[in-house]
MILO-343666 format. One line per 5 residues: their letters; for each residue y, x, z negated of N, C-alpha, C. Coordinates in steps of 0.2 Angstrom, whole numbers, plus 5000, padded with zeros to 4 digits. Layout:
% residues N
a> Y/X/Z/Y/X/Z/Y/X/Z | ...
This chain:
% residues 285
xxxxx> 5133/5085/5032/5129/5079/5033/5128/5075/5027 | 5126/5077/5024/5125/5075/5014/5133/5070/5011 | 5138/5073/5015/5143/5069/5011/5143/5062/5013 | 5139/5061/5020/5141/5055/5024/5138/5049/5019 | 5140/5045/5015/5135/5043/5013/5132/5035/5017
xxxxx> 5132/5035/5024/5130/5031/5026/5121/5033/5030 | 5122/5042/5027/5117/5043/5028/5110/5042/5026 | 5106/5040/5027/5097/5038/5023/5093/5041/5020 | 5092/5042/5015/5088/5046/5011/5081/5043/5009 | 5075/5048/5011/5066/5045/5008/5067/5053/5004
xxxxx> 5062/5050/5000/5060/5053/4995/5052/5052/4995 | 5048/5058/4997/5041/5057/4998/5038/5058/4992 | 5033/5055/4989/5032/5058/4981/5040/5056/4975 | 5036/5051/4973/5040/5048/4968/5038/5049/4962 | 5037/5054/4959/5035/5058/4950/5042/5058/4948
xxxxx> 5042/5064/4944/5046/5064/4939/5052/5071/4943 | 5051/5073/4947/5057/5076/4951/5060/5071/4958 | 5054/5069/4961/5055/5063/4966/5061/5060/4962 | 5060/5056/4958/5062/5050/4953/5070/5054/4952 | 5071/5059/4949/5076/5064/4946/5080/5063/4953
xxxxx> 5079/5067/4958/5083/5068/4962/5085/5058/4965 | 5082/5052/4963/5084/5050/4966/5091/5044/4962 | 5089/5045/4955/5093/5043/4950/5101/5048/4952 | 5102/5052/4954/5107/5060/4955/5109/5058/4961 | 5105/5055/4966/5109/5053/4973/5110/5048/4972
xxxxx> 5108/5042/4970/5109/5037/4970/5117/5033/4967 | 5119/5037/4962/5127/5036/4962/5129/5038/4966 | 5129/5042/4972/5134/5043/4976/5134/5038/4981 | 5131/5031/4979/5131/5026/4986/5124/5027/4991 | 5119/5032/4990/5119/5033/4998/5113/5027/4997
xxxxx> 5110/5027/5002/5104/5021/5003/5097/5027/5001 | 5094/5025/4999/5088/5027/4994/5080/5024/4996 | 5077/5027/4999/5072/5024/5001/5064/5029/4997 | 5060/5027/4996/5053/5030/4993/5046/5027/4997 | 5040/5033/4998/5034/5034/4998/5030/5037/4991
xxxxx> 5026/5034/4991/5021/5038/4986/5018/5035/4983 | 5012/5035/4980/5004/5034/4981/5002/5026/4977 | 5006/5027/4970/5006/5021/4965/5011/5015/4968 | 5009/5010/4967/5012/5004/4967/5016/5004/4961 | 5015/5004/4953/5018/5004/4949/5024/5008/4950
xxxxx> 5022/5014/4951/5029/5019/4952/5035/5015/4958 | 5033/5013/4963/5038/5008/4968/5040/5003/4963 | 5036/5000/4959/5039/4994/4956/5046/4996/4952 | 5042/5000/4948/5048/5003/4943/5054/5004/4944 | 5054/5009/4951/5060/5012/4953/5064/5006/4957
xxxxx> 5061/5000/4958/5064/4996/4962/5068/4991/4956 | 5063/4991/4951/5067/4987/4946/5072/4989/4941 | 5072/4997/4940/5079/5002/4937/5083/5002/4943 | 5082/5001/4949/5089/5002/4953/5089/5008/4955 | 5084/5013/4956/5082/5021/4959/5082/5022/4965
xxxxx> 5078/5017/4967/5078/5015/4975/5080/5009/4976 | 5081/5009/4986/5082/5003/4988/5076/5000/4991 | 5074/5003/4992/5066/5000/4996/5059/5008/4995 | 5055/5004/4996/5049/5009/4995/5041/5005/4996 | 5037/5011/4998/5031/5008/5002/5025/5012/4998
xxxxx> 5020/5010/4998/5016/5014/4997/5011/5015/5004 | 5012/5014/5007/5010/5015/5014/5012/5020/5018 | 5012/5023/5024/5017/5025/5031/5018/5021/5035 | 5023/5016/5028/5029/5013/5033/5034/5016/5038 | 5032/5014/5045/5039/5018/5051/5042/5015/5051
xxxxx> 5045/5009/5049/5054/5009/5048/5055/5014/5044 | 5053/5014/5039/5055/5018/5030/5056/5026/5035 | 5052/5029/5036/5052/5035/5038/5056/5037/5046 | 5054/5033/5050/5060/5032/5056/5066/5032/5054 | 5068/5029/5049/5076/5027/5049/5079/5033/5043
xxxxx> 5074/5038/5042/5080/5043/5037/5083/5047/5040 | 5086/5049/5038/5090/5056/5039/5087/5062/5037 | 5088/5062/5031/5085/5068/5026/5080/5065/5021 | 5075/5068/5023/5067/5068/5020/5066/5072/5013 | 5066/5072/5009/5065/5076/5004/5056/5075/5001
xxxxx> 5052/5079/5003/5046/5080/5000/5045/5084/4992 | 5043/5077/4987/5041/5081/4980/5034/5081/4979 | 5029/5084/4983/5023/5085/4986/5020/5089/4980 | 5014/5091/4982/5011/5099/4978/5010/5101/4988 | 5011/5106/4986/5013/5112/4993/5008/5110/4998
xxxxx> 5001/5108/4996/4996/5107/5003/4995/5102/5004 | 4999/5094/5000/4999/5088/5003/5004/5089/5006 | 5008/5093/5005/5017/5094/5008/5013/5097/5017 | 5010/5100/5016/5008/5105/5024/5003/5100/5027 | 4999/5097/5023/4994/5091/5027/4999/5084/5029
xxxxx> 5004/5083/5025/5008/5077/5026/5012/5079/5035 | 5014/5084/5034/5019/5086/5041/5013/5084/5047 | 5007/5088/5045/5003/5090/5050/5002/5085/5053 | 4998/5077/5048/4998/5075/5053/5000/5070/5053 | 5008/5069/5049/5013/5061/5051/5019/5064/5053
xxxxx> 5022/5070/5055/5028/5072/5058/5029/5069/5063 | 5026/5063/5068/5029/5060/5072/5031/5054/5071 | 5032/5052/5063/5034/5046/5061/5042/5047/5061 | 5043/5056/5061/5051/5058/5057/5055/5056/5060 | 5062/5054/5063/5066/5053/5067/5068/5060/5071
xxxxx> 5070/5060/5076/5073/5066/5077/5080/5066/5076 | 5082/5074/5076/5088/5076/5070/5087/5076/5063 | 5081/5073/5061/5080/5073/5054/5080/5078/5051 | 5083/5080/5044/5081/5086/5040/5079/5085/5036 | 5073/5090/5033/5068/5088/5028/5070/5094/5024
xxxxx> 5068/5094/5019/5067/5098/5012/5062/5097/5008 | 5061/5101/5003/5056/5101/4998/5060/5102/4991 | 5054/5105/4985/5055/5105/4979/5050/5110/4978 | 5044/5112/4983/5039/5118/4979/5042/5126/4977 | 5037/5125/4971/5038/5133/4968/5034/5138/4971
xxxxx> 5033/5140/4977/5031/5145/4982/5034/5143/4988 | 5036/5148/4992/5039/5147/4997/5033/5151/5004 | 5034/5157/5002/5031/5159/5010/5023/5158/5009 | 5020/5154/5006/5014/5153/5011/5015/5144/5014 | 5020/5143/5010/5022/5137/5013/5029/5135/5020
xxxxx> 5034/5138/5019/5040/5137/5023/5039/5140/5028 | 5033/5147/5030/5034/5146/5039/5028/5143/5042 | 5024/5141/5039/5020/5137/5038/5020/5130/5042 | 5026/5125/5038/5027/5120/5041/5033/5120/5046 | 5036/5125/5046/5042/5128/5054/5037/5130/5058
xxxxx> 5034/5133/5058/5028/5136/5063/5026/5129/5067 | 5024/5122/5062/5020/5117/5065/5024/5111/5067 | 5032/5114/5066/5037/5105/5065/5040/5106/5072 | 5043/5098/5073/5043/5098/5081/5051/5101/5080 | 5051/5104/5086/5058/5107/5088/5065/5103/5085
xxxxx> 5063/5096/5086/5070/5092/5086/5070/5090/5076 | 5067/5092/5074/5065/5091/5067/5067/5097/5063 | 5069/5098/5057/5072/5104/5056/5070/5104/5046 | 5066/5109/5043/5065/5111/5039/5068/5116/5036 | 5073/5116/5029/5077/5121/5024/5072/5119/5017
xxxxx> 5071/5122/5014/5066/5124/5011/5071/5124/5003 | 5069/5122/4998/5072/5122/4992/5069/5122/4985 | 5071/5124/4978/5068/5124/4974/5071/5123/4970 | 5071/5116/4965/5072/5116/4959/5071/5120/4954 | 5075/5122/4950/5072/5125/4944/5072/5120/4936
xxxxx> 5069/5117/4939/5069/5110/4932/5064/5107/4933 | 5065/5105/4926/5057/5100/4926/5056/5098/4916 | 5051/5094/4916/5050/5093/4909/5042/5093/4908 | 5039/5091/4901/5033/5093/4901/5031/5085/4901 | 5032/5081/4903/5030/5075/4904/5029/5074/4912
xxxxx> 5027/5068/4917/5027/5066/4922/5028/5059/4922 | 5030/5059/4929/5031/5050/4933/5037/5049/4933 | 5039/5045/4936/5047/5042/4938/5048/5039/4932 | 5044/5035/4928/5047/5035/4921/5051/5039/4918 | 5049/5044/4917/5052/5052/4915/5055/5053/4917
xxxxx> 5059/5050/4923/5062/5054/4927/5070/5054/4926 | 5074/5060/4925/5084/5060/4922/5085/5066/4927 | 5090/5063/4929/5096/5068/4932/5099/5074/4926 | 5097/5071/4920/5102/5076/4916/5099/5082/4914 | 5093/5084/4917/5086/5090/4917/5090/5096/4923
xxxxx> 5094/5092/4928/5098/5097/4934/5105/5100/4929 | 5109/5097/4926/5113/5100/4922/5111/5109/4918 | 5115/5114/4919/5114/5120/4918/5106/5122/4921 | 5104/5119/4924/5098/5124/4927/5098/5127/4936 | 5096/5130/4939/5096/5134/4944/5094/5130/4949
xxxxx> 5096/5132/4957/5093/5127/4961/5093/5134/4969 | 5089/5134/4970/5088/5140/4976/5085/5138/4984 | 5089/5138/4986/5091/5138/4994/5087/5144/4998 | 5082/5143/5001/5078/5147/5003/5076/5147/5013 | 5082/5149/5015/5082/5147/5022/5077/5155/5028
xxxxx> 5075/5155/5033/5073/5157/5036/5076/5158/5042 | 5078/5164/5046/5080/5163/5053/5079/5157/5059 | 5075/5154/5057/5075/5147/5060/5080/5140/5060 | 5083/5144/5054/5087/5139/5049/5093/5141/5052 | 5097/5130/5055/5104/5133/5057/5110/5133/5050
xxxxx> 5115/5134/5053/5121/5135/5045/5122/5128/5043 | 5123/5122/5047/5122/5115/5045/5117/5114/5039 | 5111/5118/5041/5105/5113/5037/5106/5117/5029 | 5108/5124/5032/5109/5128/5026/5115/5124/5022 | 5120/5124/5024/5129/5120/5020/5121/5113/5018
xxxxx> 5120/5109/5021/5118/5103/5019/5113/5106/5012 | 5110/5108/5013/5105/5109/5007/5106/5110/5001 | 5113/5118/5002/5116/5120/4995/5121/5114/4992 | 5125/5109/4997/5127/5104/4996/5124/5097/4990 | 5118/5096/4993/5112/5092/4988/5110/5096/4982
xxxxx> 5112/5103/4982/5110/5105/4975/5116/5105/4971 | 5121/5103/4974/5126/5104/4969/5129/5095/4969 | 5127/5092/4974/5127/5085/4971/5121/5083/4967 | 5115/5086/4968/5110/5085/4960/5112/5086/4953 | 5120/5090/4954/5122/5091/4946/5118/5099/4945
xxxxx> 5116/5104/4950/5116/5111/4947/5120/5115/4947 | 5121/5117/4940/5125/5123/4938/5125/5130/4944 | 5119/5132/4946/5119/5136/4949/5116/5134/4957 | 5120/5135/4962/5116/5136/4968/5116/5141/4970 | 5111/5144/4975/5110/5152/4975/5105/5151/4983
xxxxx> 5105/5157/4986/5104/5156/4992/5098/5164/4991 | 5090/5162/4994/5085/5168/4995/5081/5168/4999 | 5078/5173/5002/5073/5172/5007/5068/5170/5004 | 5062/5167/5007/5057/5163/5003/5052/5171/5001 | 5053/5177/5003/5052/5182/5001/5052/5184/4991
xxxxx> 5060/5185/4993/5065/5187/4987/5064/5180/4981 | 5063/5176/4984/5061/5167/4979/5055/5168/4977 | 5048/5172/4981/5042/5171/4975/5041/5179/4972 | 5046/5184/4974/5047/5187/4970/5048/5188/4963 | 5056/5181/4964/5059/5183/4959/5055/5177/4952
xxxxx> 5051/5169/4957/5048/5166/4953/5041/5168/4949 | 5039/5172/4953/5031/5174/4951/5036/5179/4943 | 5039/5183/4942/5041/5184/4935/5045/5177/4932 | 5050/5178/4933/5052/5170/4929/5050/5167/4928 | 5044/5164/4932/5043/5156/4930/5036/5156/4929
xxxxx> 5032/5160/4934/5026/5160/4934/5022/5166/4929 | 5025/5170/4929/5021/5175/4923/5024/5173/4917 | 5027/5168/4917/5029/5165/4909/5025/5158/4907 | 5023/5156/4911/5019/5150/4910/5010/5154/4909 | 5008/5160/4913/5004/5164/4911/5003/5166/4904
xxxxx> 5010/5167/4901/5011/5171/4895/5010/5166/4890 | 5012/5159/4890/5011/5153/4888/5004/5152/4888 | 5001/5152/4892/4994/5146/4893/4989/5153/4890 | 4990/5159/4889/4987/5164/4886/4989/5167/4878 | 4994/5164/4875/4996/5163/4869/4992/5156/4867
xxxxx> 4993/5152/4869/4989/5145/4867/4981/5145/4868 | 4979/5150/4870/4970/5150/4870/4969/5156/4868 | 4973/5160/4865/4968/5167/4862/4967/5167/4855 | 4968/5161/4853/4967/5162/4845/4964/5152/4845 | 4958/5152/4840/4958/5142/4839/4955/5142/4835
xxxxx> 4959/5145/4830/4959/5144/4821/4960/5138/4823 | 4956/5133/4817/4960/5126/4814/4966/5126/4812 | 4968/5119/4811/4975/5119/4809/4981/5121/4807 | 4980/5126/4814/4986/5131/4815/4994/5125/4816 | 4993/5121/4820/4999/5118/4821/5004/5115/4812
xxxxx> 4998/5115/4809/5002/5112/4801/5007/5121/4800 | 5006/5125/4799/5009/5130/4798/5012/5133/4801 | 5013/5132/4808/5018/5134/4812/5025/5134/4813 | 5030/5140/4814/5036/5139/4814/5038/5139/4823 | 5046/5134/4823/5048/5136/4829/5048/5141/4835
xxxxx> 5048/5150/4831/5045/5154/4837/5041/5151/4841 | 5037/5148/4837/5030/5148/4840/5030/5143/4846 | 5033/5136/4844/5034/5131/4848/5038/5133/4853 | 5044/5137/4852/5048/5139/4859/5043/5143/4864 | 5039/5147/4860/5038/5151/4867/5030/5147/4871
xxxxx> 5030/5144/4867/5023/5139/4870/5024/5131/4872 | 5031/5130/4873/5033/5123/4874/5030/5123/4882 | 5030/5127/4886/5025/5126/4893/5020/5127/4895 | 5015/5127/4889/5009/5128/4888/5005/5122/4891 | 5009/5115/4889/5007/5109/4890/5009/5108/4898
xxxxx> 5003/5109/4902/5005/5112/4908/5000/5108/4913 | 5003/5106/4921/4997/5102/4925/4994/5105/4930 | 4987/5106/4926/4983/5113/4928/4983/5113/4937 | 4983/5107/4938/4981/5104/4946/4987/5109/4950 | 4992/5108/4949/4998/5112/4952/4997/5118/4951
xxxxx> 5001/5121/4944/5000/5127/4941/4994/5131/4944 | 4988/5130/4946/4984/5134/4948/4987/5134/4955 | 4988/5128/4959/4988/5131/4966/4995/5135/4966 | 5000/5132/4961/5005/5140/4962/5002/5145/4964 | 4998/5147/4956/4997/5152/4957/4994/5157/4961
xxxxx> 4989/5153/4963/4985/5155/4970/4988/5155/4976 | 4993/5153/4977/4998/5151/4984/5002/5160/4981 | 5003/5161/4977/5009/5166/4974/5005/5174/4973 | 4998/5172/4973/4993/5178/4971/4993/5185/4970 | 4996/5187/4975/4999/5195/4975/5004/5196/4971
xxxxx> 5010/5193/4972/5016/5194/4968/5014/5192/4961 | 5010/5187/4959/5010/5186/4952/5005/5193/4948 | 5002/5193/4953/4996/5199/4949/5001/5206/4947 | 5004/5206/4952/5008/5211/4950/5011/5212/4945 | 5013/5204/4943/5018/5205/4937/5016/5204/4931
xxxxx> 5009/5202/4933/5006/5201/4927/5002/5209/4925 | 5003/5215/4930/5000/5220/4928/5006/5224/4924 | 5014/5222/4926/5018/5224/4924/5018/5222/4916 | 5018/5217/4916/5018/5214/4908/5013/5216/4905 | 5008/5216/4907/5001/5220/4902/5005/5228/4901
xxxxx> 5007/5230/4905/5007/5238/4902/5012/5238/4899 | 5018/5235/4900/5022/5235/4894/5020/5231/4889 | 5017/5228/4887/5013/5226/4881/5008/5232/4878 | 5007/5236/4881/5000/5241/4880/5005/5245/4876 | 5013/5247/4879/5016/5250/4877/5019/5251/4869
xxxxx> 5019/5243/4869/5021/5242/4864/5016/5241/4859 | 5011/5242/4861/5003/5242/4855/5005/5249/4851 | 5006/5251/4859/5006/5261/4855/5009/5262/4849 | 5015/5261/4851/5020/5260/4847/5020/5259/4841 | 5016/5253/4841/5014/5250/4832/5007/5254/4830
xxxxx> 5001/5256/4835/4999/5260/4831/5000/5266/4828 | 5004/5270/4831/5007/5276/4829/5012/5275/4826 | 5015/5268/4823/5020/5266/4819/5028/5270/4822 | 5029/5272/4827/5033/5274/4832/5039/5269/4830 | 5042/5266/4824/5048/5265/4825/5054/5262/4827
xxxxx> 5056/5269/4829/5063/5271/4835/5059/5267/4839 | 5053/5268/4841/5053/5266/4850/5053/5259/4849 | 5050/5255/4844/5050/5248/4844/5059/5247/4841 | 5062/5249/4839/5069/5247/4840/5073/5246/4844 | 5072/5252/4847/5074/5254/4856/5073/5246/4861
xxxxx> 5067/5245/4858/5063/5241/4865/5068/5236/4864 | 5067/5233/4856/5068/5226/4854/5077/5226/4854 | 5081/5231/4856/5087/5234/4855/5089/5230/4864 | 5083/5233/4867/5084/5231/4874/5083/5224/4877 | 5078/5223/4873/5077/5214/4873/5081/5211/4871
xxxxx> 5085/5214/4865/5091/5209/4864/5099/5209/4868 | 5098/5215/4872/5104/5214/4876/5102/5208/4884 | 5096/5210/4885/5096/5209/4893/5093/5198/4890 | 5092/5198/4884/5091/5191/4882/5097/5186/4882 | 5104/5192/4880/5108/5190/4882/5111/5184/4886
xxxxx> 5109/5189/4891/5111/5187/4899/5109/5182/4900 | 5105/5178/4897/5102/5172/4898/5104/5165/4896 | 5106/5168/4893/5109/5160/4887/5114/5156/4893 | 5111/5150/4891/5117/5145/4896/5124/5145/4893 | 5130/5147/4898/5135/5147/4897/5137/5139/4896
């Protein structure tokens, strides 16, 4: 579907991923169309050449005539938006998303979407600490992760279409997961590190710590600077799976307390021997 580029593309939510994915498609010809909330943001995108048209309304030409809907929503505008405009959609149309939790969201809106309408569920793994369409670069999908999260409802078209837009986005990695095995594997990667962040940043508020700081410091707090609005409902949409990982990381920090109070060593060598092999693994190729 995706190759066709006579195909239509909306983009619901025009921020700073909205904006990203449409500068990324929009080289390849396709026709480009936007919803979302600001008139500035429409302006913008109309005047950089990001879109081709865009509403701040529920324009029905605009949403009648797409093909593939791409929602950069927060998760409960995204279930409220289905609920009650899914009959603006065209039928055969395919929608997708961009949220960072999947199962209390993707069977959620398969459960409510009309049969001829067809929902594949997606996730970026990018982003910057800025917002808006302003901010917005395709060059953020370069080396980073992009996760295809289909459900038994899901045909192998809408699957092939999806991984196909992640790899027309410019991501290095596409990868296919159930929305299970996705807030899994997110609630450690992304969500208990942003936890780890936003609790390195408020456990200490000496003055003028920033004059004295070395880079450690700013790497591991660079997502500190975080939008609480979002962020929280991740994390609440994610709840169980996050707690757990965050009981996991407490105790291995507890771990390593021991260790330094009993001046233990070998065993902080061991650990820090481990950290650096499995740290490895990480480094973009």
């Amino acid at each position: 579907m995706i190759v066709d580029v006579s195909k239509r593309i909306l983009i619901v939510g025009l921020g700073l991923l909205g904006g990203s994915y449409a500068k990324a498609l929009k080289r390849f010809g396709f026709h480009i169309s936007a919803i979302t909330k600001e008139q500035s943001s429409i302006d913008y995108a109309l005047r950089e050449q990001i879109i081709d048209e865009g509403s701040t309304q529920l324009d029905e030409t605009i949403i009648g005539q797409a093909d593939l809907v791409i929602f950069a929503l927060y998760p409960h505008v995204f279930v409220e938006w289905i609920e009650k405009n899914q009959g603006l959609l065209k039928s055969g149309a395919l929608i997708t998303d961009v949220t960072g939790v999947k199962g209390s969201v993707v069977y959620k809106i398969q459960d409510m979407l009309r049969e001829d309408v067809e929902f594949i569920a997606a996730h970026p793994m990018a982003g910057r600490e800025v917002s808006g369409v302003e901010n917005s670069t395709e060059k953020m999908f370069v080396g980073a992760n992009y996760i295809v999260t289909p459900t038994d409802k899901n045909t192998p078209e809408a699957i092939r279409t999806c991984t196909e837009l992640g790899r027309l986005l410019g991501f290095s990695n596409v990868a296919v997961l159930s929305p299970q095995e996705h807030d899994e594997m997110i609630g450690f990667l992304s969500q208990l590190t942003h936890c780890i962040a936003i609790t390195l940043m408020t456990c200490n508020d000496k003055e003028n710590m920033e004059k004295y700081t070395g880079d450690s410091f700013r790497d591991l707090t660079r997502i500190a600077r975080i939008n609480d609005q979002m962020w929280s409902e991740l994390f609440v949409a994610n709840k169980n799976v996050l707690l757990d990982q965050m009981d996991m990381f407490m105790s291995k920090f507890a771990e390593l307390r021991t260790m330094l109070e009993n001046e233990d060593v070998d065993g902080m060598r061991q650990m820090m021997r481990c950290s650096t092999a499995r740290r490895a693994l990480f480094d973009k190729k």
